[in-house]
N, C-alpha and C positions, 0 to 999 in steps of 0.2 A: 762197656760191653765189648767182645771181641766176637769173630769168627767162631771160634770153641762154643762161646755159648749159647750159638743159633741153635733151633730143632734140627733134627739129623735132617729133615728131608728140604729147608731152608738154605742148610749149608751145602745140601747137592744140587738145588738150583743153581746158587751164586757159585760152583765149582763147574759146572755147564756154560753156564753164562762165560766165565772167565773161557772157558774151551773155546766160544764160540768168535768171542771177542780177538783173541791169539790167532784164531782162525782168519780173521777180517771181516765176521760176520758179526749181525747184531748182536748184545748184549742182551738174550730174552731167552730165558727157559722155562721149563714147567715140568710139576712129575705128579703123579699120579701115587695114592697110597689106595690099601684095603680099608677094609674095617675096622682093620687092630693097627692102623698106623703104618703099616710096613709100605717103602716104596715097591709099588710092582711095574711101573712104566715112566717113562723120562721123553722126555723132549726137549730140542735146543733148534735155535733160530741156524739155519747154516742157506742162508740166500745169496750170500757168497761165493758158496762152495758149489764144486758143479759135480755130485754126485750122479745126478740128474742132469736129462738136457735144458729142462726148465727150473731153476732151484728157486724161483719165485711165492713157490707156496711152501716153501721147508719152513714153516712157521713154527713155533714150540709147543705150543698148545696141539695144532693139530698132528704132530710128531706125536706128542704122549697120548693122543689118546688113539692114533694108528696102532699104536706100540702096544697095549692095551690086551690082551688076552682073555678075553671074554669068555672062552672056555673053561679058564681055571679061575676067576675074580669076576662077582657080581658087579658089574658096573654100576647099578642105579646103588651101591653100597659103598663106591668110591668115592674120592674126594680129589679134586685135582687142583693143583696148588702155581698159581701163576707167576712170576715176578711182576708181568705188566700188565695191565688190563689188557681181554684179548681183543682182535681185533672185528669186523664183521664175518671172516672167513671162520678163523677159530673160534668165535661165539657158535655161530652154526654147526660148527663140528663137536664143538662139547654136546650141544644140547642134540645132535642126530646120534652123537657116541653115546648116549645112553647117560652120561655123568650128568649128575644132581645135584652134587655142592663144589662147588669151588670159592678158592680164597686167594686175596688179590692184594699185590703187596703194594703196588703203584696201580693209583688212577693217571689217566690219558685222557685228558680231554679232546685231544685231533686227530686221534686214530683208533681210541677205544669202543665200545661196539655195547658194554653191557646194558646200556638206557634202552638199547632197542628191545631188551625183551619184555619189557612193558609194553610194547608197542605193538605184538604179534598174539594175538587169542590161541594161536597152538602153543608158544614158548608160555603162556602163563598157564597153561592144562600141563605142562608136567613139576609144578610144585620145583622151579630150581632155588635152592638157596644160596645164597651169594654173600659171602664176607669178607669186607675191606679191611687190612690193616696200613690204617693211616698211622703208620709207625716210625721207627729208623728201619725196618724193612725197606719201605721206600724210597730212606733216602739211600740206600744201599743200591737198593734199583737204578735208579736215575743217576747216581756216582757211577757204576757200571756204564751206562749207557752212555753217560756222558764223556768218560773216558776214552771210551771205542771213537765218540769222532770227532774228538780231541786230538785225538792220534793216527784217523785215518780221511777225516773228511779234508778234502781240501777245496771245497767249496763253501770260502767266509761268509758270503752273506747264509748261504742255508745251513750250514753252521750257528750262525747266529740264532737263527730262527727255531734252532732247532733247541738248543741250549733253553733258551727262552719258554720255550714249549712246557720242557721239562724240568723248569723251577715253578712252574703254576704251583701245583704242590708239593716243591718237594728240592726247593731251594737252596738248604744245607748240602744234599748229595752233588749239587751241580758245582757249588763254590767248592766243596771239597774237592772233586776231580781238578776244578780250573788249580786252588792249591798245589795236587802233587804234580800236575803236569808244572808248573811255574817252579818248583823244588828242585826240579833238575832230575825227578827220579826216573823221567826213557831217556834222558842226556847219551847215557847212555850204556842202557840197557832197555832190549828189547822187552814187549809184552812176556814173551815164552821163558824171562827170567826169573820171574815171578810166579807163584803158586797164589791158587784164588786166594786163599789162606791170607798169604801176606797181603793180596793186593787188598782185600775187604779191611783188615786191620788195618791197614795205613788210610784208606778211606773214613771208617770210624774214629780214627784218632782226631782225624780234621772233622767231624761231623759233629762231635762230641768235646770240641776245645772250646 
């Protein structure tokens, strides 16, 4: 498998993601499609980024579904499409923003939020459906992620911890990042030399060896 042959709205995640990541922010985006499939809204994690005076809640999930046009697209007709399990904040904003399905490419077990809506009698009164792909999606995801702070964390022990986090399930993507970072491929060349394109291919190469 390559980059080419994700769904178009797959590959504009991980093309967000990689923005976000080049950016020095997390590795998490989310988009939003119609009825017929077509993206109508996008989001990308930029909590690095000071757009804002507090960029603390520029979360992806709740980006796309700000983004969201409600005027021209039925939302309870949308489908919103995550990289990573969202977290309690973006849980709550899908389910206030009106969106009914969403699909999740990585589980989270230390920051993901979807167990709670079992948990609350109003999130089970609006029928959300919820589907995981426990896939190489995932390990794409956490490759991503794990990249970003491989390359910017410089705090080893939460580093570690965090790495760790994110092989619960989904272990190939994390060895592969540690791979190309050990390959010498930011040796030297920066994030911003790379196109998501390439950087998702070189991740499935190692995911898939």
């Amino acid at each position: 498998m390559r980059f080419n042959d994700l769904p178009t709205h797959w590959r504009r995640i991980f093309e967000l993601e990689w923005l976000s990541l080049v950016n020095g922010s997390k590795a998490i985006a989310a988009v939003i499609t119609d009825e017929h499939g077509n993206i109508v809204s996008e989001g990308r994690n930029m909590i690095c980024e000071f757009e804002v005076p507090n960029p603390a809640t520029l979360h992806a999930e709740t980006e796309a579904v700000r983004n969201l046009d409600t005027r021209r697209y039925d939302k309870h007709a949308c489908t919103l499409y995550a990289g990573l399990e969202p977290c309690v904040m973006c849980m709550g904003t899908i389910v206030m923003g009106g969106i009914r399905k969403v699909e999740i490419a990585a589980r989270d077990d230390f920051g993901g939020a979807m167990g709670l809506m079992d948990k609350s009698a109003f999130i089970r009164r609006k029928n959300m459906s919820v589907t995981w792909r426990d896939d190489v999606l995932g390990d794409i995801q956490r490759g991503l992620q794990a990249l970003r702070e491989l390359l910017y964390n410089t705090d080893a022990d939460k580093l570690a911890r965090m790495l760790d986090d994110f092989a619960v399930h989904n272990k190939a993507g994390v060895e592969a990042a540690k791979a190309l970072i050990e390959s010498g491929a930011f040796a030297e060349k920066k994030p911003s030399d790379y196109s998501a394109e390439q950087a998702v291919d070189m991740l499935l190469e190692l995911i898939e060896a």
